[in-house]
C-alpha positions as CSV (number, residue, x, y, z in Angstrom):
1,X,10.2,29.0,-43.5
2,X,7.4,31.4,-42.4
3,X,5.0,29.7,-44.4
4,X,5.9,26.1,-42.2
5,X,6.0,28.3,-38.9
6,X,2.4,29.4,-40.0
7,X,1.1,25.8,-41.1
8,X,2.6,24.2,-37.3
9,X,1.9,26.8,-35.1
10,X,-2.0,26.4,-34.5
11,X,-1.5,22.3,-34.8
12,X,1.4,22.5,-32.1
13,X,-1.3,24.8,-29.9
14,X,-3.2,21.7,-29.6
15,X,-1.5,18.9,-29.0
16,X,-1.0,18.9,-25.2
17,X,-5.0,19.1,-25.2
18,X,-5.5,15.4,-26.0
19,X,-2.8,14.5,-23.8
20,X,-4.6,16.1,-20.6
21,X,-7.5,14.4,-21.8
22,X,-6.2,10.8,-21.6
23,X,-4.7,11.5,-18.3
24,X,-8.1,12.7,-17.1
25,X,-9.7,9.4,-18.3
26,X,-7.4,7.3,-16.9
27,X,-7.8,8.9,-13.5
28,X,-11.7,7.7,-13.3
29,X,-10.6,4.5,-13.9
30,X,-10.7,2.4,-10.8
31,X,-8.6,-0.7,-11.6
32,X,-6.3,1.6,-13.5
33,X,-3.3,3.3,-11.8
34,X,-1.0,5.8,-12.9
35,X,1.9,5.5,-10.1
36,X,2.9,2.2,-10.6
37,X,5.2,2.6,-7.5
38,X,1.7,2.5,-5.2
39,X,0.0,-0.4,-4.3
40,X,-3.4,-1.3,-5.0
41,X,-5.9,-0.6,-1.8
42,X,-7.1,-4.2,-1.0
43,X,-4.0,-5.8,-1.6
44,X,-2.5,-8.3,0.7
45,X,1.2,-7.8,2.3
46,X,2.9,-10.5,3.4
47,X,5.5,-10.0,6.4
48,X,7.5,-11.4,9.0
49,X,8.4,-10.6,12.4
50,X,8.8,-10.3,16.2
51,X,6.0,-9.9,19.0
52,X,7.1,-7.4,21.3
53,X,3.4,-6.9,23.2
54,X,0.1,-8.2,22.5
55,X,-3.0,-5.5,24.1
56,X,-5.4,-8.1,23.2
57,X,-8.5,-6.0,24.9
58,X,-7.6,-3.5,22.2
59,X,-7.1,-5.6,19.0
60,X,-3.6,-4.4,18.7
61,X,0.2,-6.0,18.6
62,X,3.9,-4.5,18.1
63,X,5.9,-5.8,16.4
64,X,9.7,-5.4,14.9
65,X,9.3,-6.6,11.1
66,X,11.5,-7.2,8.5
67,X,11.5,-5.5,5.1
68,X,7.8,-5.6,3.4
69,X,8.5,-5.4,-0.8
70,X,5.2,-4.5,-2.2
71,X,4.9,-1.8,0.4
72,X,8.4,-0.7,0.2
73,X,8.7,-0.4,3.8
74,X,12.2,-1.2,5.5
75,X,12.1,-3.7,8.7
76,X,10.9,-1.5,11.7
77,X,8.7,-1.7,14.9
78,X,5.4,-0.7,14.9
79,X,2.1,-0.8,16.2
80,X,-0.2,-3.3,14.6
81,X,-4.5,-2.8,14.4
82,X,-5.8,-6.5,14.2
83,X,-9.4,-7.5,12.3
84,X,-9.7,-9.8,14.6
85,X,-8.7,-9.7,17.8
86,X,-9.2,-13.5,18.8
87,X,-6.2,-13.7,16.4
88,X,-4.1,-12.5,19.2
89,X,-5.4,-15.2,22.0
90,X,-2.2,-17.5,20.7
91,X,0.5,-14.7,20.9
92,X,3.3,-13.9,22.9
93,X,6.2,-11.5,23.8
94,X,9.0,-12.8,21.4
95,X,7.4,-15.4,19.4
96,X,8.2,-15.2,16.1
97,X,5.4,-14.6,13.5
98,X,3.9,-14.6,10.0
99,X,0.9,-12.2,9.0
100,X,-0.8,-10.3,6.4
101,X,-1.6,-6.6,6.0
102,X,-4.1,-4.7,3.5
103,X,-4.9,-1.3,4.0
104,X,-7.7,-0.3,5.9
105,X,-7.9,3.4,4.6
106,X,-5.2,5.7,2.9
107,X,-1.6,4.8,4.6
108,X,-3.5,2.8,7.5
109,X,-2.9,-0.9,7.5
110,X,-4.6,-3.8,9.5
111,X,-3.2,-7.4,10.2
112,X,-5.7,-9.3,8.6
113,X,-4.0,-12.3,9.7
114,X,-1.2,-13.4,11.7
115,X,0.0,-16.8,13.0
116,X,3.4,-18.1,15.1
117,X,6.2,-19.5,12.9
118,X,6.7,-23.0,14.0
């Protein structure tokens, strides 16, 4: 039994090494990602919602939105940045829209686009 202890003890010393390795590789990896739970920067979110103001000077809207999945956001009411604020021309106080989000920068989010459900 000593003898197997001996053998396994310097191979057991180095098996977490390639394991750190892998992980470090896989973190230089831009299309890779290891939290599957995050989504990828760029991506598109569809939602749906409420206008509850428009500040059209400053490219902004608030809404109250349902649930968004792929973010896994409940619905709430929030302030919205717009990437184009002639987007906002056609909006009003209680009209119910449709729009899209990516994020902008690290847990900030722009409307990319939004139009009125018909």
């Amino acid at each position: 039994m000593k003898r197997l202890a001996a053998t396994l003890i310097p191979f057991a010393i180095f098996l977490p090494i390639p394991l750190s390795g892998s992980a470090a590789e896989m973190k230089d990896m831009p299309a890779m990602t290891i939290d599957a739970g995050k989504p990828a920067q760029g991506q598109a979110h569809k939602g749906q919602g409420t206008v509850n103001s428009v500040a059209a000077k400053a490219g902004k809207v608030n809404l109250t939105h349902g649930p968004i999945a792929t973010l896994n956001w409940p619905g709430m009411t929030m302030d919205f940045t717009v990437k184009e604020k002639q987007a906002l021309a056609k909006l009003k106080p209680g009209q119910k829209v449709e729009f899209k989000l990516a994020e902008q920068s690290k847990g900030r989010y722009v409307i990319t686009e939004i139009v009125p459900v018909k």
